[in-house]
Each structure stands twice: as C-alpha cells, then as structure tokens.
C-alpha positions as CSV (number, residue, x, y, z in Angstrom):
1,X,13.1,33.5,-10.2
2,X,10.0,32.7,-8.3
3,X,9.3,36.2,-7.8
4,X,9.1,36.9,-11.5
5,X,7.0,33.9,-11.5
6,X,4.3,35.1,-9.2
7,X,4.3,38.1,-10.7
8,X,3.3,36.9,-13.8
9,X,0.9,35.2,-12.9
10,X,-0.7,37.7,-10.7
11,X,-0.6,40.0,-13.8
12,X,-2.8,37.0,-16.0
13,X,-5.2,36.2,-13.0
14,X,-5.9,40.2,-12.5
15,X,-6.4,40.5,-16.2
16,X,-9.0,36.7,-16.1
17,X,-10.8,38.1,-12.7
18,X,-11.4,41.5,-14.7
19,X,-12.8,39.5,-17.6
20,X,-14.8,36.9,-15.4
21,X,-16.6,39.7,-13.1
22,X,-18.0,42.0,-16.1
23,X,-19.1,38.6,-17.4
24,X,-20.9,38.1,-14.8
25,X,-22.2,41.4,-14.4
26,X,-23.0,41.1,-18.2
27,X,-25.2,38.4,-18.7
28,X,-25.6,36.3,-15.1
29,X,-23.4,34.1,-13.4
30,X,-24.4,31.1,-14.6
31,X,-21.5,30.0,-17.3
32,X,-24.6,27.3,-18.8
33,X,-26.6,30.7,-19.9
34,X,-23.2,33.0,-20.7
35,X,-21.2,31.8,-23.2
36,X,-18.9,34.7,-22.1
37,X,-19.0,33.7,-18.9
38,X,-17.8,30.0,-19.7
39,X,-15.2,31.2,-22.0
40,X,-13.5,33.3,-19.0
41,X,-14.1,30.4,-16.6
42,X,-12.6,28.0,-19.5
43,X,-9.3,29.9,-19.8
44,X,-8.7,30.6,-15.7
45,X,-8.9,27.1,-14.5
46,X,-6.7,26.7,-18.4
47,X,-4.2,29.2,-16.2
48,X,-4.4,26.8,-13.0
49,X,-6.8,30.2,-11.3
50,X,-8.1,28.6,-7.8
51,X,-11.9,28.0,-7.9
52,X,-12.2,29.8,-4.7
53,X,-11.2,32.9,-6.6
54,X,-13.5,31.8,-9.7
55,X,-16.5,31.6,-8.0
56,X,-15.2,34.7,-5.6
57,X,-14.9,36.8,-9.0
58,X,-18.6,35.7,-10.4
59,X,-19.9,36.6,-7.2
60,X,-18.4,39.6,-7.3
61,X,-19.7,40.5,-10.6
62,X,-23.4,39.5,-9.9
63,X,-23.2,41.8,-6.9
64,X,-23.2,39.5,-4.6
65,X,-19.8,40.3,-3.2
66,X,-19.4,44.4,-2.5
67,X,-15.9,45.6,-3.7
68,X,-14.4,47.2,-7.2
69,X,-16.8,47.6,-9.9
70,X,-15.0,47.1,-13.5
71,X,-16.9,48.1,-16.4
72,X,-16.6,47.0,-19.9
73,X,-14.5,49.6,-22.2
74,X,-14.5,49.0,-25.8
C-alpha cells in the first residue's frame, strides 16, 4: 500500500517540478511577477511538495541549478 502511495505521488511531484521549472524559465522566478509561476507554486505546496524541492525546481529553471532542461510543448 505505501508503495502505491509513493508512487503516486512521485508521478504528481515530477509532473508539478516539470511545470514549476519552465515557469521559471518562462517568465522569472519570482512567483509576485509570474502568474504562472505562482499558480505551479500554489498547486505543489496544495500536493504537500517540500519547499526545499520548490525552490530547488525554480532554481533550476532560472538556471541557477545545472541539470535537465524541460521545454514547453504545446
């Protein structure tokens, strides 16, 4: 049971770091100038998302972090 668990919520937090990280990369990372940005923010710490991995995601999209780039696919 807890391993379903954690797998579902690895699945929503991979799918809300995606989202907050071309955000970021987007229009800034500050969530007062992004609406975007604040919506994605708004929803992880709605799913209980650590902050650490918030602000590790932002960071992450504004370059400041090296690691996977994501882009935006419509």
């Amino acid at each position: 049971r807890k391993g379903r668990q954690d797998a579902k919520r690895g699945k929503i937090f991979t799918k809300l770091i995606k989202e907050i990280t071309v955000s970021a990369r987007l229009g800034g990372g500050d969530s007062n100038m992004n609406p975007r940005l604040r919506a994605a923010v708004a929803a992880a710490k709605e799913e209980n998302m650590p902050s650490d991995n918030i602000t590790r995601a932002i960071k992450k999209g504004t370059g400041e972090l090296e690691g996977v780039n994501y882009e935006e696919i419509r």
